[in-house]
N, C-alpha and C positions, 0 to 999 in steps of 0.2 A: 287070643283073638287077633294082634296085631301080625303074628304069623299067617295068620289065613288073608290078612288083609293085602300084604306084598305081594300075594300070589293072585288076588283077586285085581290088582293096580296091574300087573305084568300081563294079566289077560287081557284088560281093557285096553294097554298097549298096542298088545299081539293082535287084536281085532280091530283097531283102531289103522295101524299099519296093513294090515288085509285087506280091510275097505279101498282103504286111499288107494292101493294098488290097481284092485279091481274096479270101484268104480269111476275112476276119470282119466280121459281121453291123453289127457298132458303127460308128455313122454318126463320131462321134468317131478311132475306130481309121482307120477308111478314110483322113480328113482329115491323121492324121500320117503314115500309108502313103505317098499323097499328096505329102508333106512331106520327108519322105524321099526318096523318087523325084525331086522336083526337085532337090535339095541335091545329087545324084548326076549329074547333068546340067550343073549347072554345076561341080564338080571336073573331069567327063569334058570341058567345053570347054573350063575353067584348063587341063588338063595335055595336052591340043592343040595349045593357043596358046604353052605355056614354048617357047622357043630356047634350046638350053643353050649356054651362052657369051655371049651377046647382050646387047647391052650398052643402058641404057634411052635410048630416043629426044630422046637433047638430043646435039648434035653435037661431035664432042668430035676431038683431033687423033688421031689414028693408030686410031681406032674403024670397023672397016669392016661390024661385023655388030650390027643391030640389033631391039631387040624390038618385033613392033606392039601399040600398048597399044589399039586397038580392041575386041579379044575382052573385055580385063577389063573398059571401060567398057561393054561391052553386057551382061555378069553382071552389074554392079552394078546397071543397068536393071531384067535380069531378076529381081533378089534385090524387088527395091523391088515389081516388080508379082508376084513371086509371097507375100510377106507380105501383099499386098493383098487377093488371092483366096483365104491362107488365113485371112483375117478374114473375109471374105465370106462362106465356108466356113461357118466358126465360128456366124457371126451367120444362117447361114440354119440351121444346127441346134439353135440356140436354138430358133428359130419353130416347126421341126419340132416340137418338146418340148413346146412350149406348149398349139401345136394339136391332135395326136396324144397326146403323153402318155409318149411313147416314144420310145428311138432305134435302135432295134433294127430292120434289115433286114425282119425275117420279119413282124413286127407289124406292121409300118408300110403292107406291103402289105396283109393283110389291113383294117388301119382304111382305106387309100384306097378300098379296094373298097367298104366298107361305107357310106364319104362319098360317093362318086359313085355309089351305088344312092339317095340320097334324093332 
């Protein structure tokens, strides 16, 4: 049962982080929506990739089942390049602020509008 249960926490996560995205206006909010929702994608490919019983890939006497450590060196990849996009994130909603004045969804549309009529 505790198996199903990780998978059931990872969802509430992934939907959790969905929400946040979709439903609020804050360029900020969205960014940890975002954030969330990845964090949630890499537990959902860690808990994939466990072999329970499996023993770690160095060869050993009487060992016949073992784990592949691919999956988690491609999370720790993806952990690296998603901290990078949410800095990127980060650093492009500064700019928004600066130049707008604002980080609010609803505003922001209205100033583009009003920037691309000049």
């Amino acid at each position: 049962m505790t198996g199903l249960l990780v998978f059931w926490v990872i969802f509430a996560l992934m939907m959790t982080g969905l929400y946040v995205t979709i439903a609020h206006d804050n360029l900020i909010k969205k960014v940890v929506g975002l954030g969330i929702l990845q964090v949630s994608v890499f537990m959902l490919y860690i808990a994939i990739a466990n072999v329970r019983g499996a023993a770690i890939p160095i060869l050993k006497e009487g060992e016949s089942l073992y784990s592949n450590p691919l999956p988690h060196v491609l999370i720790l990849t993806a952990i690296v390049v998603g901290i990078a996009t949410v800095a990127l994130a980060l650093a492009l909603v500064i700019r928004i602020r600066e130049r707008f004045g604002t980080i609010e969804e609803a505003a922001l549309e209205s100033a583009a509008r009003d920037w691309s009529e000049r």
